[in-house]
N, C-alpha and C positions, 0 to 999 in steps of 0.2 A: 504494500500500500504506500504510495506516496503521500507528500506532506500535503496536497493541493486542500481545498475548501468551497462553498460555495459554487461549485462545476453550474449548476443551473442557472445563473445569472450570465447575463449579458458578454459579463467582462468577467474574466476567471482571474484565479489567483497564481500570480506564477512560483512554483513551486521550490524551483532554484534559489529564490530570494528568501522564503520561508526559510530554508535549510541554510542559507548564508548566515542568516539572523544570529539564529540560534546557535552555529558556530562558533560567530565571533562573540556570542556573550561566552559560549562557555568554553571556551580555549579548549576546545576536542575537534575531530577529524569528519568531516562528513559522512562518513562512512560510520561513524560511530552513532553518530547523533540520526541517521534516519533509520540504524537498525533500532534503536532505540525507538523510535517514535514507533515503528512499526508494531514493534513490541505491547505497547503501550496501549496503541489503539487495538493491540487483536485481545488486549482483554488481560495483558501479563501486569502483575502485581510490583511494584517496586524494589520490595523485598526477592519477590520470586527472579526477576534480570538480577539483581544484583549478586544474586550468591549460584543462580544456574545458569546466566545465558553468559558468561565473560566474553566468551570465546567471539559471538556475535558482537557483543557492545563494546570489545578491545577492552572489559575491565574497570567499568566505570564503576564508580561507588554508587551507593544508596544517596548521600550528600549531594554527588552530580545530580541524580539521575531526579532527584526529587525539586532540586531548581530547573531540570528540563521539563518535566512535568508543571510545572508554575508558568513559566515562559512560555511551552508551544500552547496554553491556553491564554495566554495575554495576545501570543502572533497572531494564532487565527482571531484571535476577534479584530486585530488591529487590521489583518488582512479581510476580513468580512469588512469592516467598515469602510475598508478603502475601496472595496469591489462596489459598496452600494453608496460611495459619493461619485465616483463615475459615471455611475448609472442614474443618477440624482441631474449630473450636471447634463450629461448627454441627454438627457431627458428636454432639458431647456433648450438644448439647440445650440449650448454655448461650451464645448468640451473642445480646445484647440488642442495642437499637440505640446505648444508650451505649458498648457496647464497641465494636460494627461501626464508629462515626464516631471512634472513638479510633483504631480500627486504620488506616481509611482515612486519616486525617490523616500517620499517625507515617508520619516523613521520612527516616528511616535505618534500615538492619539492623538495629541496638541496639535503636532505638526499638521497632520489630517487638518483640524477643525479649523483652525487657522486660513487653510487652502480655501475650504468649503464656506468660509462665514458670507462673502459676497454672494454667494449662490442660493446659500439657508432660506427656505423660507420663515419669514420673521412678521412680528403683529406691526401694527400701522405706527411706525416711530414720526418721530417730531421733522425726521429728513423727508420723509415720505410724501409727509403732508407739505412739506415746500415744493416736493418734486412735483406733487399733483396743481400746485398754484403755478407751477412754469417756473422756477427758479431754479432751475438746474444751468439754463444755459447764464443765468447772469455771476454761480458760481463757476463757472467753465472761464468763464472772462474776466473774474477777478482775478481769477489761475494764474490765464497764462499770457493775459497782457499789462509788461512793466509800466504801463503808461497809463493804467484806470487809474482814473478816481472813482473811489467807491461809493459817496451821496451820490453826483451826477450820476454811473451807471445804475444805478439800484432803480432811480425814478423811473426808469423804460422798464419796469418788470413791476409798479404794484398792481397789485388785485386784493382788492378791498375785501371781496366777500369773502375771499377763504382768510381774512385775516393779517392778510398784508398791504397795509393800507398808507404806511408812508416807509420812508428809506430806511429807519431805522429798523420795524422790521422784516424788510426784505431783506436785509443783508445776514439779521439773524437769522433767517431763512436758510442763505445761503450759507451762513458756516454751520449751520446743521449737517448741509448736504457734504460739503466737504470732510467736517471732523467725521462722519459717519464713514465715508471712503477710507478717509487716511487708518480709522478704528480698525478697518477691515484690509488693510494691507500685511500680508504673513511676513513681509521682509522686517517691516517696521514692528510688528508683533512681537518676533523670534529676536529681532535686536534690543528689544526694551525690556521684553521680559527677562532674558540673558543680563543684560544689564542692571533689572532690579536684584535679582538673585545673588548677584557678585557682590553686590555692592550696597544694596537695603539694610536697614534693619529694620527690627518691630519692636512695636513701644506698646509699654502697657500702662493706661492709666488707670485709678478706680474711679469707678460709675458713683458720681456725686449723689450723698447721702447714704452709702453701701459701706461706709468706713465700719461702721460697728458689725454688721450684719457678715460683713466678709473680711475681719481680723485674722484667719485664716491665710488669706492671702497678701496679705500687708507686705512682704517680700515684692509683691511685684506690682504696689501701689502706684510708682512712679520708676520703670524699667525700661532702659532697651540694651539691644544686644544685635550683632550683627546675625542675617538668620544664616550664612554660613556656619557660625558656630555653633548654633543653639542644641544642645544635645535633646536624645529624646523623650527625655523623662522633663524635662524645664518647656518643652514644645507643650507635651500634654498635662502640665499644669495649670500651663495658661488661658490651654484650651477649654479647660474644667474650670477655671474662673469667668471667663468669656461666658462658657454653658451655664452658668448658676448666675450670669445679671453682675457679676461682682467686677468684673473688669473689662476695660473698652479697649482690644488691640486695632492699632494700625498699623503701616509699612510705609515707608519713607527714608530717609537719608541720614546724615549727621544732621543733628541742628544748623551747624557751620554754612552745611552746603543746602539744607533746606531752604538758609534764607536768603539765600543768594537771588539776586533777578539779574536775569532772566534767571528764573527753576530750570538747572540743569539739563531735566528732562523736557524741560519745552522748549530748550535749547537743540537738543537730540532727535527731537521731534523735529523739527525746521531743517536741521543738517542730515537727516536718511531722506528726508522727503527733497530735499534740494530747495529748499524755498529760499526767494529774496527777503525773509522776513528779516527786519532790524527790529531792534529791542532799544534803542537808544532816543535823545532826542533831535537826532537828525533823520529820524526816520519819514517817508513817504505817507501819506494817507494809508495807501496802500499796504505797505512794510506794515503799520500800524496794527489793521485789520487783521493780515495773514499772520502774525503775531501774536492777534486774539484766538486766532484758529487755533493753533498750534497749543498755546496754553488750555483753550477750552478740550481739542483732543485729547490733552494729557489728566487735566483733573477730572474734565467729564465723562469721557469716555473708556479711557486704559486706565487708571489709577485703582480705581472701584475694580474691577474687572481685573484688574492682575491682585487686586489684594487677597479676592475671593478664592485666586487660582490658587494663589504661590502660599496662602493659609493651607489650603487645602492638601498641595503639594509638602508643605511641612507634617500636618501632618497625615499622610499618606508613608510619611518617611518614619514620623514617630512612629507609627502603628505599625509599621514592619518592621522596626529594632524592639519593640515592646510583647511582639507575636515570638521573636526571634529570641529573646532572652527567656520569656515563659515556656517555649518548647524546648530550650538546654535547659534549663532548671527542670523540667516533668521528665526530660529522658537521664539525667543525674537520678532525679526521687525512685523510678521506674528502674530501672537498674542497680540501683540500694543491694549493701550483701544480705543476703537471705539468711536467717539464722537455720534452717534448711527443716526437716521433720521429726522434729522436738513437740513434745509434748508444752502447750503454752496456756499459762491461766491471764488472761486479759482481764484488765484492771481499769476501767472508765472512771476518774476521779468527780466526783460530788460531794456538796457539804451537806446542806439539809434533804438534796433528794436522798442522800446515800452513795455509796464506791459499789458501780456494778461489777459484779465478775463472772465472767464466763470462761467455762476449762474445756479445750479441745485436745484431738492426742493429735499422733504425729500426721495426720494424712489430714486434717484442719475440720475433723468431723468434730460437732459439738456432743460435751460429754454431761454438762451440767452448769447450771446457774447461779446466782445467788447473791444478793444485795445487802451489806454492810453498813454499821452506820456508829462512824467511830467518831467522829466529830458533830459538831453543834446542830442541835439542841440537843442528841440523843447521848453523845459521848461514850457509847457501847463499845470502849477498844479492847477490854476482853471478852466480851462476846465475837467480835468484829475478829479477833487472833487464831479464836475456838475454831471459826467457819474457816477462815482460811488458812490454817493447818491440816486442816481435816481435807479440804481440798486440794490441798499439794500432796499429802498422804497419798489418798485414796486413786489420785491420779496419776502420778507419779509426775509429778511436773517436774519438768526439766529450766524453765526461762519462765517469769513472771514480768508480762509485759504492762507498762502503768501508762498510761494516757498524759500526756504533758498539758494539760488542760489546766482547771479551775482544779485546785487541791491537789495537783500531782505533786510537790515536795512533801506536803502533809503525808500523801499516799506513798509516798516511797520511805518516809520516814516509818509510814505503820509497818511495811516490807520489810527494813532492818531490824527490826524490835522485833518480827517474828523470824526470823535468821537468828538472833540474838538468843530466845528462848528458846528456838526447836533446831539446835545444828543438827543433828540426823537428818533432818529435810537439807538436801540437797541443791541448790537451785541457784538461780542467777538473776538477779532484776534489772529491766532495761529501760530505759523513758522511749518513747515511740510516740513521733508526732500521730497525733488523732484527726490533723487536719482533712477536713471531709466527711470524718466519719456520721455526723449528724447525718448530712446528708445521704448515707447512705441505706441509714438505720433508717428515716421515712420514706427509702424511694421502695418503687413498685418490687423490683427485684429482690428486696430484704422482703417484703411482704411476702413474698413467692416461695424462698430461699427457708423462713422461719416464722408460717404463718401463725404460731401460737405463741411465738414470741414477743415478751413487750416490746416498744421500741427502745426504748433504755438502754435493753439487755441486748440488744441488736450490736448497738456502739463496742462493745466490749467485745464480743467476738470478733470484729471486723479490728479491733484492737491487738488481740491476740495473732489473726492469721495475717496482719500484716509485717508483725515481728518476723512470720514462718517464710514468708516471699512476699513481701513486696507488690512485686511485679500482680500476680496472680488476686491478691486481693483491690488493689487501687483499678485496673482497670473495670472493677465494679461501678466506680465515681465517675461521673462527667468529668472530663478532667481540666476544666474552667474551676468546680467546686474545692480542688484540692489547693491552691491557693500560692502557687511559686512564681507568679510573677507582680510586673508592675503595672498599671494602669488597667486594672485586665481587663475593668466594665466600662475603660472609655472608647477601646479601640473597638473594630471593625468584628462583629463578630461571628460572622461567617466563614471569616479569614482567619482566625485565630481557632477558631473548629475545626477548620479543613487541618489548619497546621499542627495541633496538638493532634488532631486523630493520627494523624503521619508517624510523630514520635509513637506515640503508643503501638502504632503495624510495626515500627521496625524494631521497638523495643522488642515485643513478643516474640518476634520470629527470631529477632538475634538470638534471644535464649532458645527458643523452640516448648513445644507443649508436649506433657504427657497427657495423651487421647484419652487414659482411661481415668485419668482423677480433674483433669479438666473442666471448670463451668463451662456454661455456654455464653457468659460475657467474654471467659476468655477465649477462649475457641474462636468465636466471633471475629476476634481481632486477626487469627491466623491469615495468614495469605490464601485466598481463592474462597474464603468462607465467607458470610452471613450468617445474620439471626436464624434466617427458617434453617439451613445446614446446621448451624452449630446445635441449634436443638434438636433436630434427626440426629445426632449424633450421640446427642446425652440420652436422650429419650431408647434407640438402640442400646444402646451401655447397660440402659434400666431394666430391658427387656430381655436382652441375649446374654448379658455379662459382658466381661473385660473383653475388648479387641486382644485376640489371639495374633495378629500378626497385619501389615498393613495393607493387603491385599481384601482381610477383611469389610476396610473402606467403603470397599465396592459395595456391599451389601447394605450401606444408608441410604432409603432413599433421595433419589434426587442426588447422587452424590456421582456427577456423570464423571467424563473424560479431561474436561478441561478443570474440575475441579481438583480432582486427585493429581494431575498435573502441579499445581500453583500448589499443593498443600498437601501433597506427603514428604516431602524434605523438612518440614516444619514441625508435622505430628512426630512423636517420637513412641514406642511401646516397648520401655523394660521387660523383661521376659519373653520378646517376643520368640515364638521357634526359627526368626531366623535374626540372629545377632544384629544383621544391619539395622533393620527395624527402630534401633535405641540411638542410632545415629543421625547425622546431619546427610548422610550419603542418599540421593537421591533414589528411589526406586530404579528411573531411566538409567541410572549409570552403574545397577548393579553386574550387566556386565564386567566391567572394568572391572571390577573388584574379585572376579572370579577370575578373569585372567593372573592377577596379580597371584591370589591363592594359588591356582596352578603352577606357576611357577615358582612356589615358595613352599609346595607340597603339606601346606598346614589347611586349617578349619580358618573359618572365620573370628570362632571364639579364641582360638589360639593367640589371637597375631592379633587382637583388638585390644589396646590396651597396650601394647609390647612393642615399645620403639626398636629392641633389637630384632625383631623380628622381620622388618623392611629393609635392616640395613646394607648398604650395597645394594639396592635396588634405584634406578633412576626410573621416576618417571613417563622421561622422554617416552621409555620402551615401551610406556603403555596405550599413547596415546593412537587415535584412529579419525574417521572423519568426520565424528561427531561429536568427539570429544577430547578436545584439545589440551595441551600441557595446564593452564589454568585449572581445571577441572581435575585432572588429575593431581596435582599438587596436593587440592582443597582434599581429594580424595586419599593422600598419602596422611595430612593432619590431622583429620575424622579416624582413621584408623590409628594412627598413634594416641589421640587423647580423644576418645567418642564419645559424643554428647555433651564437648567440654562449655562451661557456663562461663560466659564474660564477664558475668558481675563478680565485684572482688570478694574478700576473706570477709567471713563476720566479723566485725570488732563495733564496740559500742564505748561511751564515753559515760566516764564521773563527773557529775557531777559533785561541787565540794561539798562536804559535810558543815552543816553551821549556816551554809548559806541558802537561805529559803524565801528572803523577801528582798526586792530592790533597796527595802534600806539598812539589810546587811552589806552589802556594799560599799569597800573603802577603795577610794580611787588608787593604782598600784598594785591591787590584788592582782593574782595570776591564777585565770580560773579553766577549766576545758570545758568545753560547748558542744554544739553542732550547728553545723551549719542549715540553717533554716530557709534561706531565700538568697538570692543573689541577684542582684538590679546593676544598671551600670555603673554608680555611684556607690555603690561597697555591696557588704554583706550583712546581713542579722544574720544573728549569732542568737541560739538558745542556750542559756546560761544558769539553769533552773531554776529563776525568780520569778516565773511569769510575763514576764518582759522583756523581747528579743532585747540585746543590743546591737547598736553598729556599727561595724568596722571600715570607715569610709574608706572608699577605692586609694588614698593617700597615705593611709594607714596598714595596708594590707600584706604590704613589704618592706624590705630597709631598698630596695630599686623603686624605677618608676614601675606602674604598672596601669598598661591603659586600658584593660578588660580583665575585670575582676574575675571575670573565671578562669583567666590564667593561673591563677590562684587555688581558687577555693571553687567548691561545688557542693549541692546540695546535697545534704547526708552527710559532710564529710566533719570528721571531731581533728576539730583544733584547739588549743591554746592560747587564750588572748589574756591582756592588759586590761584592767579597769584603767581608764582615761579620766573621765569626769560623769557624773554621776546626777541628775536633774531628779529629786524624786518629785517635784510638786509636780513637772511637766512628764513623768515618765517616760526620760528618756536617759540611756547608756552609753554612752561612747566608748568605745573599744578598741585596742589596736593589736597586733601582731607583729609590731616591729619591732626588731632587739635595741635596736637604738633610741626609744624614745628615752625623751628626759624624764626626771622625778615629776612626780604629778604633783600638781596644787589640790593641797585642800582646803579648797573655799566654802567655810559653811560647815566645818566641821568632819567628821568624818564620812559622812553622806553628803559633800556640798554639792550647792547647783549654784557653783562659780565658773559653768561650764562659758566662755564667751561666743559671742555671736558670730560668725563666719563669713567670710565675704561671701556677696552671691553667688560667685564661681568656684565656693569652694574646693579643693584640691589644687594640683600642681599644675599651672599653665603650660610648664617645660620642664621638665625633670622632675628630679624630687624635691616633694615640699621640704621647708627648712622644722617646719614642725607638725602634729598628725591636728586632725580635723578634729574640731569641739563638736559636742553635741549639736544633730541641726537644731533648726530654730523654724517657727513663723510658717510659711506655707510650704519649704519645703519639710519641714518637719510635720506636719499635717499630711503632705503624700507620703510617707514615709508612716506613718502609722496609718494607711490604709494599704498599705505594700504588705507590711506582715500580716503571715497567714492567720489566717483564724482558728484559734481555739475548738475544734470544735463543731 
């Protein structure tokens, strides 16, 4: 299949161009990029090219393949729209070949509309209604003769009835007609908008009388900043103050050069247009006039209309570093080490509802319930000790997972006190963010999952098996609900669903699923599946027992050819009776793997597992016409480490003993965390007081560091500095560099002497000379709607 589009129109798309595009964005080979596509359009899964078709795609990753996936649905639509402004213009009778090679050239959307704005059909403007009075030809002749006067020529064009009844205004008739032309010129367009973009900035003022109402934003009361630099998270702040009435953005220049006259831009305006217009006091009646043109073209017509664009274009850019940051933060959460199948009692912290628990064993069935209530009103902590001893006993718990919520230091403190009293219990206690879990606990599929279950007691299981994987319980949550990024409900969010659902497929399949302990949320996610599949699939499990081997497959219904294609390299079946089965190795390729055996005169089970078992064996010798050195490589790795897991080792983090509320906290403390969230301006840090701190992107290293996830990642336990400490404002500042200096303690030992930050806080060029104070003001406001929720 080729790239083409639109074939039934008029004017086709030519296809070569498509495939050039795409090329040069993504620095690959044509040859790569239309097997690819081809791929793509016959129904193949992201995941499924990336790990089975190399040999076709030359090896492109998932990373490529999923911005060529993004892109060739931006081309075609750029290439549909281009096919139906051709067909728009040729419609009118007015398609020359200079215009057709303009259109076919222009490289983006803009460019497009730009071309097309003369042609548009448009409502009855202010030019329109001059053109209908006859005052086209007395703009025509202001144009382009150096020698009108403009009173005298205007008098041969009025017409009273439509409203143009003496010179003054005919003439503003006629620069109607004009600035409307020049608005609609793509050279003058693409030159001004280029030019505002380089060289503008936005200013923000607050909306008089909103001072109190929007204290919040007082940061950006009275702001500008060039919008080259404006990073993404300061774009969509403004933009959320703009949206709540609190603040008025425009776009414009320096002040310096704002108030220059002539306005630069109406100066820019006269010079692409070629006009005789002067600005000065030796100017021409003439010069005068066309001078007013040019200014009114710029304030009244491009000014408004690029502010709306190049807003928009901002953020369009925020909302793709904001989509782009919450999808590496959910495939860090999503890839977390699995504490693997352990027996776990989940522990959901409450004070007056109660501490729910629920005990599952090692494969994440639930074993039993039970709600606690060792704090206020009821203060039952040895009854509260009774029940859960008895249920570490009786279960034999292995890891006692506690909800980092409301009461989780309380709850973890009740967890050592029975370690304390009962050492014969055995066990380990872990905090484990609960972020989502509400959510989980009232969606449909918790109703489904444990219809007898309170909702309460829901949380606490989904507690527990996320300690066991991770992976396997979160993709139960919408994964908007789980809560790792920054601005997550201002952006675009069809575009931020598409892109999370993406991590979550290539999470899943990176690891791969066991078919036979599997929900059907996760399943769902596999490559070539869906909801009705995945639940033939569970629903079969129910019915027949355990998948015997993967050929079984076959026997779901609905579970055709092109399915079992795209998604048995991803199911996986321990036990099955043929060894491959538990691997990554494709069904299709189990030739290969028999050839190798033969020649190695072993079993499959032999040699699985057994690097010396291949050894002196290349490759090369295996490969055929369908399966090239790539694939067989892949297939040399599966068999030395089969079914091997890319998320790393378990390990979990201490928090300190003693420290249980933000104002335990002395600035200098050295405490270990986890990491909670990561934004482009630092990290929160869980530090078990209930309130993330942050470690500004300034702070994060003794280097510079210009993407804080070079650093740190979600899940990940570090080490940090108390900085400074805010408790009236709850906020923590944090650092991880060896070199900071001795902290001030302003305010005592819990002070909130933290000082106020310049608005650009961090390092302009290198490394700052010292780490960042607690934020402050509005961005201190997004910043506490960044951290995840409790919850």
């Amino acid at each position: 299949m080729t790239l083409t589009s639109s074939d039934s129109q008029s004017h086709t798309v030519d296809p070569a161009r498509v495939l050039r595009l795409l090329t040069a964005e993504l620095d690959a080979r044509p040859a790569q990029i239309q097997a690819a596509v081809d791929l793509l359009d016959s129904g193949a899964t992201v995941p499924f090219i990336a790990r089975y078709r190399k040999e076709a795609t030359g090896g492109l990753d998932d990373t490529v393949l999923r911005q060529l996936e993004v892109r060739l649905l931006y081309i075609r639509e750029l290439e549909g729209r281009r096919v139906a402004i051709l067909d728009a213009i040729e419609g009118q009778g007015k398609l020359d070949d200079a215009l057709r090679a303009q259109i076919l050239e222009a490289d983006s959307k803009q460019r497009l509309e730009d071309l097309y704005a003369p042609y548009k059909p448009k409502r009855r403007t202010r030019a329109q209604i001059a053109r209908e009075a006859g005052l086209e030809p007395l703009a025509d002749a202001l144009l382009a003769d150096p020698a009108a006067v403009p009173d005298s020529l205007a008098a041969g064009y009025l017409n009273a009835e439509a409203g143009f009844g003496d010179a003054r205004a005919a003439l503003n008739g006629a620069r109607d007609i004009l600035a409307e032309r020049f608005a609609e010129d793509a050279t003058l367009l693409d030159t001004l908008r280029t030019e505002l973009w380089n060289t503008g900035r936005i200013t923000a003022k607050v909306v008089e009388g909103k001072e109190t109402e929007g204290a919040n934003f007082r940061d950006w009361f009275d702001f500008s900043e060039a919008l080259r630099t404006l990073p993404s998270h300061r774009i969509l702040a403004l933009l959320r103050g703009r949206q709540q009435g609190i603040l008025d953005l425009r776009l414009g220049l320096d002040p310096e050069r704002e108030a220059e006259t002539p306005h630069p831009f109406v100066a820019r305006v006269a010079g692409i247009l070629d006009l005789d217009a002067r600005f000065d006091a030796h100017a021409t009646p003439r010069q005068h006039w066309l001078a007013e043109v040019c200014r009114w073209t710029w304030r009244v017509k491009l000014l408004t209309g690029f502010e709306t664009e190049l807003i928009g274009r901002l953020r369009e850019t925020a909302e793709a570093e904001a989509i782009r940051v919450f999808a590496a933060n959910l495939k860090d959460l999503l890839l977390a080490a699995p504490a693997g199948p352990k027996a776990v009692l989940g522990l959901d912290p409450g004070i007056r509802t109660g501490v729910k628990a629920a005990a599952i064993d090692a494969t994440g069935k639930l074993l039993e319930t039970a709600t606690i209530y060792p704090f206020e009103p009821r203060r039952d902590v040895e009854g509260s000790l009774r029940t859960l001893a008895a249920l570490v006993a009786r279960h034999r718990i292995d890891l006692v997972a506690i909800g980092n919520g409301t009461a989780s230091r309380e709850t973890e403190r009740l967890v050592a006190t029975l370690r304390e009293r009962h050492p014969e219990l055995v066990f380990e206690r872990v905090v484990v963010s609960e972020a989502g879990a509400s959510v989980y606990s009232a969606s449909e599929l918790a109703a489904l999952e444990f219809p007898e279950l309170d909702v309460s007691l829901r949380g606490a299981v989904s507690i527990a098996r996320r300690l066991q994987d991770p992976l396997a319980e979160l993709v139960k949550i919408e994964p908007k609900a789980i809560g790792v990024g920054q601005y997550q409900h201002d952006v675009n969010q069809r575009e931020l669903a598409r892109s999370l659902d993406a991590v979550v497929e290539d999470c899943v399949n990176a690891v791969g699923v066991d078919v036979n302990t599997a929900s059907a949320p996760l399943l769902t996610r596999v490559s070539g599946l869906n909801q009705s599949l995945a639940r033939n699939i569970v629903q079969w499990r129910e019915a027949n027992g355990a998948f015997r081997n993967r050929r079984a497959l076959r026997d779901v219904p609905r579970f055709g050819d092109k399915a079992f294609e795209q998604a048995a390299g991803f199911l996986r079946i321990p036990g099955s009776d043929n060894p491959l089965d538990a691997s990554a190795v494709h069904p299709e390729a189990y030739p290969v793997v028999e050839r190798i055996l033969r020649k190695i005169g072993q079993p499959a089970a032999a040699v699985m597992g057994n690097a010396q078992s291949l050894k002196g064996l290349s490759p090369a010798d295996f490969t055929d016409e369908r399966f090239g050195l790539p694939t067989v490589r892949d297939i040399f790795a599966e068999l030395e480490k089969p079914g091997r897991d890319p998320r790393p080792e378990f390990k979990t983090a201490r928090f300190k003993e003693g420290i249980h509320d933000i104002k335990d906290l002395v600035p200098g403390m050295v405490l270990e965390g986890v990491v909670s969230n990561v934004a482009n301006f630092g990290a929160f840090v869980d530090i078990g007081v209930h309130q993330d701190g942050l470690v500004h992107v300034s702070a994060l290293a003794d280097k510079f560091v210009k993407d804080p996830r070079d650093v740190v990642r979600v899940g990940q336990t570090v080490q940090v500095r108390v900085l400074e400490v805010d408790v009236a404002r709850k906020r923590i500042a944090l650092s991880m560099r060896k070199d900071d200096p001795e902290p001030r303690h302003a305010g005592g030992p819990a002070g909130t002497g933290a000082s106020r930050p310049g608005r650009h806080a961090g390092p302009r060029s290198g490394r700052s000379d010292k780490p960042a104070a607690a934020p402050q003001g509005a961005m201190a406001e997004a910043f506490a709607r960044l951290r995840p929720s409790k919850g």
